[in-house]
N, C-alpha and C positions, 0 to 999 in steps of 0.2 A: 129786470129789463124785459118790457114786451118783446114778442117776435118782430112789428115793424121795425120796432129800435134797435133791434138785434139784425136785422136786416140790412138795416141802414147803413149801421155802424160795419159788417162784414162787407158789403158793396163797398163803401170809401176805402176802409183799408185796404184790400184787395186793388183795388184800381192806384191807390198811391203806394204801394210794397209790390206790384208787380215784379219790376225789374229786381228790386230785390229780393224777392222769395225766390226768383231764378236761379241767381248767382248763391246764391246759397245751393240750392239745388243740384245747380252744378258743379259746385267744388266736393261735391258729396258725390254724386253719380255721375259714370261717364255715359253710360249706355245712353242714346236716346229715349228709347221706349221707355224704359224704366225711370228715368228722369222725367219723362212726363206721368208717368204712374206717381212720384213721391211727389213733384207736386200738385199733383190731387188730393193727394194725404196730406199733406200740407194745408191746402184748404181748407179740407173739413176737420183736420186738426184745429185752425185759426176758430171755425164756426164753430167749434166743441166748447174750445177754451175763452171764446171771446165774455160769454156772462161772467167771468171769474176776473175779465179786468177789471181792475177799480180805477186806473186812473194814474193811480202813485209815479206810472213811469210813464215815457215816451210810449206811444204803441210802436215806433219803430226795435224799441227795442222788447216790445212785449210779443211782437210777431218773430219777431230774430229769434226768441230764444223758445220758442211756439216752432218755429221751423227748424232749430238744430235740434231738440229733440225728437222731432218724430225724423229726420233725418239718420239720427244716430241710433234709434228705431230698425227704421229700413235695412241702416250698415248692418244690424246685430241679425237680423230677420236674415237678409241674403247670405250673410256671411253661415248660419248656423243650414240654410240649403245646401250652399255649396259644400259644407261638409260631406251632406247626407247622399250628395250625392256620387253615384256609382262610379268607380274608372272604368274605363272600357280597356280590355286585353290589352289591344291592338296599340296602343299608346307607344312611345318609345323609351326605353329606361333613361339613355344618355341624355343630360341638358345640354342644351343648342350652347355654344361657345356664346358668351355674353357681347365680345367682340365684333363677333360675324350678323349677332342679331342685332347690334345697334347701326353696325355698316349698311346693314339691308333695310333698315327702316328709313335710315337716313339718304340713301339712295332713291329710295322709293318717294321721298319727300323731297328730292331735289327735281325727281321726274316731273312730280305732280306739278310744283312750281314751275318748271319751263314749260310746260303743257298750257298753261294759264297764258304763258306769257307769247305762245303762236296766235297768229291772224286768226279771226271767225272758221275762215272758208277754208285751214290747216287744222284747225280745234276742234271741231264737230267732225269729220273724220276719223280723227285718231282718238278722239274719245271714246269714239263708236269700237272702232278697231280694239282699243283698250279693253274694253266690256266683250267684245269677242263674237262680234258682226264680224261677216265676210265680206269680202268686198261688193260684190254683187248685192246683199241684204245695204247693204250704206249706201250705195248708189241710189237704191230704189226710197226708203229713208229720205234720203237730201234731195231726192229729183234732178239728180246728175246722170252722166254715163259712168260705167264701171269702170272706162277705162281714163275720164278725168280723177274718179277716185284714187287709182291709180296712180296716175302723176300727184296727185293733192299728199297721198301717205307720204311717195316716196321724197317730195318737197320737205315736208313736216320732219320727219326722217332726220334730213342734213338740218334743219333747222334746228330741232332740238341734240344734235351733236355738237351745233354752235354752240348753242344755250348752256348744254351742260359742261362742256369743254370752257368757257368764260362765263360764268354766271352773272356777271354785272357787265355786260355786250346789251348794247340793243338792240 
């Protein structure tokens, strides 16, 4: 296989396995960064192994299995890091009650949802607020007064006490 043909052939696949060399990718990594790091390896995985296609299968399935291995690559690679790497003192002995941590994530995901679900001009305030602008820094931000900022949080406030107090309310 010349390079054009080799070229050819890694452009089409890549453009029709897009989405799925994603979804691979991301059932494998969660992190974004890194996820977009594997699939780059992924790539040039596909551009390594592509002269070694002959044909015999689907490229659907000659990229799939081109993607879970250097995939399962990656897992072995980070996983053998994270071994290597240090604990720090300061860490805590006790593991968090498994209970409390699934309560607080799941809280934190019911916030985030009724956050979605206030007006623009209540949303963009307390996003801001969320992230840990002052009021006065949000005011200047949005090209308001501090002190509609003000009323807009404290609206947003009872609004999402609605929200989370009935979750299926409009």
């Amino acid at each position: 296989m010349d390079i054009n043909e080799r070229e050819y052939k890694y452009n089409a696949a890549i453009k029709q396995m897009q989405g799925f060399i994603h979804r691979i990718a991301a059932a494998h990594e969660h992190d974004h960064d890194l996820r977009k790091d594997l699939i780059q390896d992924i790539a040039l995985a596909i551009w390594q192994a592509l002269p070694n296609f002959r044909g015999d299968a689907n490229i659907k399935t000659f990229i799939g299995r081109v993607a879970v291995n250097r995939c399962m690559s990656h897992a072995a690679k980070h996983a053998r890091n994270s071994a290597k790497a240090n604990l720090s003192q300061d860490l805590p002995m006790e593991e968090p009650n498994p209970e409390v941590s699934v309560q607080a994530k799941l809280t934190a995901q019911n916030i985030r949802y009724a956050v979605t679900r206030l007006p623009l001009s209540l949303r963009e305030p307390t996003v801001l607020m969320l992230d840990g602008y002052k009021t006065g820094e949000i005011a200047e931000i949005i090209g308001v007064s501090a002190g509609a900022i003000s009323v807009r949080l404290n609206r947003a406030k009872s609004k999402l006490a609605e929200l989370l107090e009935n979750p299926y309310a409009n």
